[in-house]
N, C-alpha and C positions, 0 to 999 in steps of 0.2 A: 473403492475407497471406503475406508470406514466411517463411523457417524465422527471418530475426531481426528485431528488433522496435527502435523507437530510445528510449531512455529518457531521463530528464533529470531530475534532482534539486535541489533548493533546499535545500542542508542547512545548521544553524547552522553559528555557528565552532568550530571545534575539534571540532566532530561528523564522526562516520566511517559513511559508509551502504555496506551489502555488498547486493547482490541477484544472482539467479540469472534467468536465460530460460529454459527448458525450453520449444521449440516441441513441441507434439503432433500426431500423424497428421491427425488431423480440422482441421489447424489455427485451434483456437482457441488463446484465450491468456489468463492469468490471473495475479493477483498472489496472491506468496505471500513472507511476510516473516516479520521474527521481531525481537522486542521487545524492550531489553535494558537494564541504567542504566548502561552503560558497560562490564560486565565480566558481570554474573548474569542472566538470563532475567526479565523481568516477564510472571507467570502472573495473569490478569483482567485484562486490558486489556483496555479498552474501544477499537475499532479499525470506523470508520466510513468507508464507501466512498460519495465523492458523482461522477457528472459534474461537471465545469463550464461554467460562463456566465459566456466571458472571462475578468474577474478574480473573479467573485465562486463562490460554492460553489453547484451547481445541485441538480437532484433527488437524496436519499438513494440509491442504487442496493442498496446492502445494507451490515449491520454484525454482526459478528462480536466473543466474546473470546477471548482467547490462552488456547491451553492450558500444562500444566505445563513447556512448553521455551520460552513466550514466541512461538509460535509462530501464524500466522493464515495463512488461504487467502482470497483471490477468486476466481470465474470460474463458467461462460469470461464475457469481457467481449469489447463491441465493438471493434474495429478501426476505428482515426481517429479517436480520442476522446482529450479531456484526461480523466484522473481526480486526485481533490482525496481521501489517505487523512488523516483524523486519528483520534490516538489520545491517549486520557482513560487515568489511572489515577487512580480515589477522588474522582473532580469535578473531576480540574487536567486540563489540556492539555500530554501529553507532548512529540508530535510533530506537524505538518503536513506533508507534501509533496505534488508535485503529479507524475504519472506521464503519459506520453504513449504509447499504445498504438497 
């Protein structure tokens, strides 16, 4: 994998997505974000990491909650994979997107 990675987002309207790349030595590569309702940190989010199968959500790969800055980690995760994150807070569905590694 190279030091950059290509990404691609599906965000609502009016929604705003920030993400970082940070390749590493070893080069793997992992997601890491941070959960917010527009302006304040959401702390327990529920934030699940699936592959994909085409359009639909494939195997769990792992799930994670946000700590007290709203914040989550993946990795390392495969190279030439879709991933499908969504994220619950209190039973609703916050967010969906779909990442390309």
């Amino acid at each position: 994998m190279s030091a950059f990675a290509k990404f691609y987002f599906r965000p609502s309207k009016g929604e705003k997505i920030h993400t970082v790349v940070v390749p590493r030595e070893d080069e793997s590569c992992g997601i890491f974000g941070r959960v917010t309702d527009g302006e304040a940190p959401v702390s327990g989010a529920f934030v699940l990491l699936f592959e994909t199968e085409g359009t639909q959500a494939g195997p769990l790969v792992s799930s994670v909650t946000t700590d007290e800055d709203g914040s989550f980690a993946f990795g390392p995760l495969a190279e030439s994979k879709l991933y499908l994150v969504k994220v619950y807070k209190d039973g609703v569905k916050l967010r969906e997107l779909e990442i390309s590694v």
